[in-house]
N, C-alpha and C positions, 0 to 999 in steps of 0.2 A: 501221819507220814513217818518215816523213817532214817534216821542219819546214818549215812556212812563215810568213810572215807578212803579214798582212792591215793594211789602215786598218779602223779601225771606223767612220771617217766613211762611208768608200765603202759598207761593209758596209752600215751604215743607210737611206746612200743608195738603193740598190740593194734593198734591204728594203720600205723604204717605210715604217719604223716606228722612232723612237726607242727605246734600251735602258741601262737603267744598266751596266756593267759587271758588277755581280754577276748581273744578267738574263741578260747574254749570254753569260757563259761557263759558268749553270747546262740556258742551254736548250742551245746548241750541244754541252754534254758528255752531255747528256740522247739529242742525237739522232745520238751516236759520232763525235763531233772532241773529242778530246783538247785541254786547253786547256792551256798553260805557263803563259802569264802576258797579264797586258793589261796595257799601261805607256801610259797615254796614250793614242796613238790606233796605237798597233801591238796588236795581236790575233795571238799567238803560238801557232801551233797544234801540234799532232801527229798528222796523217792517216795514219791504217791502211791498210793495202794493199787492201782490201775499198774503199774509195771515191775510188777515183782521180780520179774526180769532184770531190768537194772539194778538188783542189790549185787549183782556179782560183776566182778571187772571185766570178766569175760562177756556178760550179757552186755553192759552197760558201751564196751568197746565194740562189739558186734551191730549193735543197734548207730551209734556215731559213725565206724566205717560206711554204714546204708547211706546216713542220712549225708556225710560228705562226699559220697560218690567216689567213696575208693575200692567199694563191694558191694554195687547195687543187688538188689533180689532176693530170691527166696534161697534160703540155705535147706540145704537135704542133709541129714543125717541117715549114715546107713548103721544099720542092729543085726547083731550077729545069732545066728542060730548058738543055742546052746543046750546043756541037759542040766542046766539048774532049775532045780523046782523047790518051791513055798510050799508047804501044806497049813492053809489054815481049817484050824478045830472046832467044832460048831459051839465049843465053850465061852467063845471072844465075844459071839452074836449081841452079849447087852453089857459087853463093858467097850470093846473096839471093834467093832465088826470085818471092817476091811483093810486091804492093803495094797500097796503097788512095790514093788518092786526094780531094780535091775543091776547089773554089775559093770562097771567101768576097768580097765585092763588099759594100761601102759601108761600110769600118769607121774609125774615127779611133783614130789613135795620138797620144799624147801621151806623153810621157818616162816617168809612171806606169803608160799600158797597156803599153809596153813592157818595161818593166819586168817588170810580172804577166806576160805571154806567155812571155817568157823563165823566170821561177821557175818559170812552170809546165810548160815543155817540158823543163828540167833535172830536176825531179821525175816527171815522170812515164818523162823516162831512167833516173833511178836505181831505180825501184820496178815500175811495170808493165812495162817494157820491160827490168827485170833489166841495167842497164849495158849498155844497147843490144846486147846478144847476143840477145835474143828482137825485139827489133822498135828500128827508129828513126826519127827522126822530121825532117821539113824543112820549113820556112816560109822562100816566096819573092815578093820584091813582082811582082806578075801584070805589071804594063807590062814589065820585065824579058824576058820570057820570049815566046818566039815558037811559035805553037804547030806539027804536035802535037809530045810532046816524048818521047822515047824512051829507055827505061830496057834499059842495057845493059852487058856488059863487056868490057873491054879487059886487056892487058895492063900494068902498072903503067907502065913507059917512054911506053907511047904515050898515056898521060893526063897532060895537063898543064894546072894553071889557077893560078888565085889566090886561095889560099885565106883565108878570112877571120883578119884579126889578122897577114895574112903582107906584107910589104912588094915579094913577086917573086911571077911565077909558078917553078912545084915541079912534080915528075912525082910520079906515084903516092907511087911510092917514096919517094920526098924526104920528101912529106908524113908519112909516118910515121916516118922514123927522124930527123926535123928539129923538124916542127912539135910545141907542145907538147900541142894536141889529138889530133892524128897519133900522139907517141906513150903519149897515155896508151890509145886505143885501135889501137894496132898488131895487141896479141894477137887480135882479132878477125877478121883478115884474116892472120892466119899461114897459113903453105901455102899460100895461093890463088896458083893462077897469075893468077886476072886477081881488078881489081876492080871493083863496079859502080857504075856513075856515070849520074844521070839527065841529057839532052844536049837542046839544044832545035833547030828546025827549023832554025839557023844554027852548028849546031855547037858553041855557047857549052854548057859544062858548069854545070850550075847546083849538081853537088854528089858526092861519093864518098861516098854511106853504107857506114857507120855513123858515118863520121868527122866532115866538115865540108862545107862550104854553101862556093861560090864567091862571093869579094868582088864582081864585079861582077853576080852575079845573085838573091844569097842573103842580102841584107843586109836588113833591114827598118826604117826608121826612121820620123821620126813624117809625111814625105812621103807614107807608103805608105794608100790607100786600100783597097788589093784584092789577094788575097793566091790564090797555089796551096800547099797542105799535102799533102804524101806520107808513107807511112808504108810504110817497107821492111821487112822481116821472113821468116819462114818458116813462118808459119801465117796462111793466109787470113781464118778467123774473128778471130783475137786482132787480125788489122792494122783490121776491119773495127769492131771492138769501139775500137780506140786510135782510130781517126778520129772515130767519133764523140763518143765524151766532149772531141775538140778541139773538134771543126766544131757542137753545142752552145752550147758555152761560148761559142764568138765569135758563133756566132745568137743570145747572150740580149745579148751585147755593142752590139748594132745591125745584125750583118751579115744578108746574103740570101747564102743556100747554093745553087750551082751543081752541078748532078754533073756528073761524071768518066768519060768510056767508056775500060777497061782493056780492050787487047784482047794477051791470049795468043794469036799465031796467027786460028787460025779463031775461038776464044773470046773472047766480047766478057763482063765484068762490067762494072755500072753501079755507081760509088761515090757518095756513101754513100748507105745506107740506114737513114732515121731512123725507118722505121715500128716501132711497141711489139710486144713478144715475147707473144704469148700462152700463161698459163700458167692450168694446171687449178687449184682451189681448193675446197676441204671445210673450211669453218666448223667443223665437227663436230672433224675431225682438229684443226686450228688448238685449237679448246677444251680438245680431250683433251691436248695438248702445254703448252698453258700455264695451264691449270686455270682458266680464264674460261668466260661462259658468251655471247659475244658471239651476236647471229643474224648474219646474213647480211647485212643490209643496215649495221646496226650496223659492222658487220667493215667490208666494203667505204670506209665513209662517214671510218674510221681509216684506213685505208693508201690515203686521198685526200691524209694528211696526208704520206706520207712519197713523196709524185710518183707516185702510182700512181691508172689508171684500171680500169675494169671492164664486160667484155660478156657478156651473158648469166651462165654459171657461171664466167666467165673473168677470172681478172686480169691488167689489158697492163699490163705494165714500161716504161719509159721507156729509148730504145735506147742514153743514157749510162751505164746501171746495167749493167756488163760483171758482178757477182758476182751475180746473181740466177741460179740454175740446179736448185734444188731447191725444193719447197714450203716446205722446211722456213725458206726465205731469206726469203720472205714471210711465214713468223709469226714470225721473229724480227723483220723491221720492223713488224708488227702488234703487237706487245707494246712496240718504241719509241716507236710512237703513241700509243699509250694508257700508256704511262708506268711505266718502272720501278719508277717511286717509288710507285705507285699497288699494287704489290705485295705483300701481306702475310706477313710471316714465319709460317712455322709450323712447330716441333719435329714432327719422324718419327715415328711411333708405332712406330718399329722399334726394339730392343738389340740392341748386334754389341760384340762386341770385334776390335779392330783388331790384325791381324798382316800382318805383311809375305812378302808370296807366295817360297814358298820358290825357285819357279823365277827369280823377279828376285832373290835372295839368291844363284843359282846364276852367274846371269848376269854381273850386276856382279862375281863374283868372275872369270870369264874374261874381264870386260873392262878389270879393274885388273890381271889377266897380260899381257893383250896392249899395254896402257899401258907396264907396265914394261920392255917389249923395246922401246919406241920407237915403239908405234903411234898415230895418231890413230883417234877416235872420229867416223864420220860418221853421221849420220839422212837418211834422204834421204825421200820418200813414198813409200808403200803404190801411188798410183795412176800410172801409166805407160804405153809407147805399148807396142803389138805390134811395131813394128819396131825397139824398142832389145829386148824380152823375146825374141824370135825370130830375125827376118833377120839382124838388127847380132851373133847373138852365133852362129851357122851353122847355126841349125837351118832345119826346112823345114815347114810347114804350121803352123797354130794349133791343136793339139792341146794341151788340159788347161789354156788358158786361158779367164779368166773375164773377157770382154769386158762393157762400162756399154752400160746398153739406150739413155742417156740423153747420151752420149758427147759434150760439147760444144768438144773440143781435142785435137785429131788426137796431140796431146804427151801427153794423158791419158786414154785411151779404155779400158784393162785392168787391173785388179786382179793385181801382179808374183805371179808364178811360183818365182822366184827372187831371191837378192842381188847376186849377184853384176853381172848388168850394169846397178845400180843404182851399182855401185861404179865401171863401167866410163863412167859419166857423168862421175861426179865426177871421174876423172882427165882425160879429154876439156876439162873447161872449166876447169881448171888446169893445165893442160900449161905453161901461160907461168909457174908457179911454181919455183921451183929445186927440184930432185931430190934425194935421191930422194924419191919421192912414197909411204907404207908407210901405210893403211889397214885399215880391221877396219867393219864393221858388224855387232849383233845385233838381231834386226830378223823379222817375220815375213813370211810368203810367204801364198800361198792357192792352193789347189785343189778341185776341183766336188767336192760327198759329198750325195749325196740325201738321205742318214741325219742331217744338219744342218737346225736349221729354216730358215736361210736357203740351204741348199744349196749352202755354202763352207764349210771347213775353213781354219783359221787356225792353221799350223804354225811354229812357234818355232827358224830358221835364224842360224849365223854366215857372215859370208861374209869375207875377207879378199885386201887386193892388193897388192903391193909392183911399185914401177914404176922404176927406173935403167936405165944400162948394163951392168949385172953381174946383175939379175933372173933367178931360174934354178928348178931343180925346187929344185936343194938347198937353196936358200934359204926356200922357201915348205912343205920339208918337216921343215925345222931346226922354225919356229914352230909345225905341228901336233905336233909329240914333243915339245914343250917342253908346251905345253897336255898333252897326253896323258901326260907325266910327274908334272904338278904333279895332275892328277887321278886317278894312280894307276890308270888304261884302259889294257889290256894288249889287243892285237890284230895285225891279219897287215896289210902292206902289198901290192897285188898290182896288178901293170902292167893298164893299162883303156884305154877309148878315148872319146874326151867329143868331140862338134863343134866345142868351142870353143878345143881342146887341142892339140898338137904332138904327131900319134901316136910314141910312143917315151919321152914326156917327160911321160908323165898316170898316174895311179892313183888305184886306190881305198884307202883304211881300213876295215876290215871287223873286227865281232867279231861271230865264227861268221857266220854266213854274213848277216849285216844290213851293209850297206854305211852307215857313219855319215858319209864324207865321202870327196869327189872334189877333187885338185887336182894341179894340173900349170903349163907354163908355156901363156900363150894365143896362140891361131894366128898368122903375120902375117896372114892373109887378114883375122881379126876386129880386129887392131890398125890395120887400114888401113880397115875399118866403123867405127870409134870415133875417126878421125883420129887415133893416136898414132903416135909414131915412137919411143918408148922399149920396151923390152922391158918385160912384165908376166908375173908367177906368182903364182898365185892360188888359192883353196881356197875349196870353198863347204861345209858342215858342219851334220849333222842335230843342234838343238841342246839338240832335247827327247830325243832314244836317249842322245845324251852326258850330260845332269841324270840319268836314268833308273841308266843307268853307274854315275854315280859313286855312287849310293847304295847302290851294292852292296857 
């Protein structure tokens, strides 16, 4: 979660409705902002990652006027035609591929909006944008900027500017092993030959994403009228989803929104796009899920409170609401409208007696073994892309996975197959940590079985990975005989051959002829799919034949 802090004069302000303190910290926690404390006229919050929205006082006021019924519904934001255009250069394709863009025109900065822009562009670095590795973000005053402006890369030497807080200009390079924003995000730009810098019709760099914003073109102070915001990244959707919960905010702030023509190439995108997401909706389901008997007009007339409108059978989302993506997201904001508290307890007319499932008794026992050789415990998710489960690890077509009909994030479109190249992330975006890097997940997989009612099978895997300079078979096959010692599984080991493997250096475990685990050390071809430059050996492990085993 994420701290911020508000005035609750502005809040009010901005509301349009006085509140006592106990008022406003029972409705705002009512409608999912976590409250610290209110001291005075600071409003101490705790925003969830579900409402990135809320890090700005604008989002945060906009969503409390819905939910107090002093501005029910959907908000429309109108986007002005304009002849601003981006060019990005097919050089950015494997350091930052894409962008969103747009320009904001008539805003007033004052020492306190500046302020708020700032808290909220550091928050939504640290939270949606995952420490600017998934996406980042730049605000620049528009007179600055000469248009169109070109988003491109260079190599580190031949980038040179001034970066903000730096008293010279620095090349690429400089900037990260010098400056101290540079190098808290250096690991970001490891390996890359070049980096990407967006550059304006005069050559002036206005910024290195992910890093920092040029002093002379990147600065915003309370001079600044009108503003261009970009947002770098490597997934279209998510960049298109972070612009608009900015370009939003600074519309409810005063401003009129400009688009932006991106043109890849021949391909031209128009940024942003604030039109509302149209999503299907069943009252009925809604009822059956939260044991209400709302009708339909009823329904709809509640999730007016939490920013939402409605066409026909359809409910539009409002296009700063980036977590709405299931039905099930709208009756849970239908049940915050009409009010948790409004909920009545009721005892289960069920008896159980509570036992602890023998398989998580099996499990945590292999995973306080693998603890005590020195391993870490990671969780990663269930849902993941087809090209970390396949291409990234060397297989070849999507056979035996289970792809989302409903896919909203190129990062999360398939249901994992396996753990292992779950594990193969996690060392990927900690490479910059000191070594060695020695890993374990127990954790399930899924595969298609018609004979299921949902026609997935939910199989119970260990996967495990050690990553240094000395990473080898014999090492990742010390810790499966260690495991298989302490569980008393006696079996054959026999040379095998895996995609992801060093033929010569892979095997199976096998008892009688059931293969329970495959591990060896992994290809360079896949280590160089994952960006690593360390050697990896690794073991993926069937963990339900292993519980079955040892109860013999």
């Amino acid at each position: 979660m994420a701290g911020v802090t508000f005035s609750k004069k502005r809040i009010e302000a901005l509301v349009g409705k006085k509140l006592t303190p106990e008022q406003l910290a029972e409705r705002l926690t009512m409608m999912g902002a976590g409250v610290d404390a209110i001291n005075g006229d600071d409003v101490v919050l705790e925003i969830t990652p579900n409402r990135p929205d809320y890090l700005h006082e604008q989002g945060l006021a906009r969503a409390l006027k819905s939910f107090l019924g002093v501005k029910k519904g959907l908000r429309t934001y109108p986007v002005s035609k304009s002849s601003y255009e981006v060019h990005i250069d097919a050089s950015v394709a494997k350091v930052r591929p894409y962008t969103a863009c747009a320009v904001i025109t008539g805003l007033k900065f004052d020492d306190a909006a500046i302020k708020s822009i700032i808290q909220f562009q550091e928050k939504l670095h640290a939270t949606f944008c995952r420490n600017r590795k998934k996406a980042a973000i730049g605000v620049y005053p528009l007179d600055a900027i000469t248009w169109p402006i070109r988003y491109t890369a260079r190599k580190p030497e031949d980038i040179r500017f001034q970066p903000l807080e730096a008293g010279r200009q620095m090349s690429g390079r400089q900037i990260l092993e010098h400056h101290p924003t540079g190098k808290a995000y250096a690991h970001l730009l490891a390996g890359a030959d070049k980096y990407p810098i967006f550059i304006d019709a005069k050559d002036n760099i206005l910024s290195m994403p992910p890093v920092i914003n040029s002093e002379s073109t990147g600065r915003v102070t309370a001079a600044t009228k009108d503003v261009f915001i970009e947002c770098s990244g490597f997934d279209q959707r998510n960049l298109h989803q972070l612009l608009n919960i900015i370009v939003t905010a600074l519309a409810d702030a005063g401003g009129k929104v400009h688009e932006v023509t991106l043109k890849y190439g021949a391909k031209k995108v128009t940024t942003p796009d604030l039109s509302p997401a149209a999503h299907k909706f069943d009252v009925a389901y809604a009822n059956k899920i939260l044991g209400t008997d709302f009708s339909d007009s009823d329904a709809k007339r509640q999730l007016e409170k939490m920013g939402y409108g409605s066409k026909g059978s359809e409910i539009l989302a409002p296009s700063y609401r980036a977590d709405i993506m299931h039905a099930r997201d709208i009756i849970e904001d239908l049940a915050i409208a009409d009010g948790y508290e409004t909920i009545e307890a009721e005892i289960p007319h069920v008896a159980t007696i509570a036992q602890e499932s023998p398989m998580h008794v099996f499990r945590q026992r292999v995973a306080d073994l693998l603890v005590g050789l020195g391993l870490l415990e990671a969780n990663t998710f269930h849902i993941t892309s087809m090209h970390a489960q396949r291409a990234a690890m060397g297989f070849d077509g999507t056979e035996g996975m289970i792809e989302l009909a409903n896919s909203l994030n190129a990062d999360y479109n398939v249901l994992r197959a396996a753990l292992l190249p779950s594990l193969m992330e996690v060392l990927k975006n900690n490479k910059h940590h000191d070594y060695p890097h020695r890993l374990f997940e127990a954790g399930k997989v899924f595969e298609p079985d018609k004979t299921q009612e949902t026609g997935v099978r939910e199989l119970p895997r260990l996967a495990i990975v050690t990553s240094h300079p000395k990473a080898d078979y014999t090492e990742i096959r010390q810790i499966l005989e260690c495991i298989l010692d302490r569980l008393e599984i006696k079996g054959t080991v026999n040379e095998s051959r895996h995609p992801c493997m060093i033929d010569g250096r892979t095997a199976d475990f096998k008892v009688g002829k059931e293969s329970i685990a495959s591990f060896g050390e992994i290809h360079p071809q896949v280590l160089r799919n994952w960006e690593l430059e360390q050697p990896v050996a690794a073991l993926e492990l069937n963990l339900d034949a292993l519980f079955e085993l040892s109860k013999k």
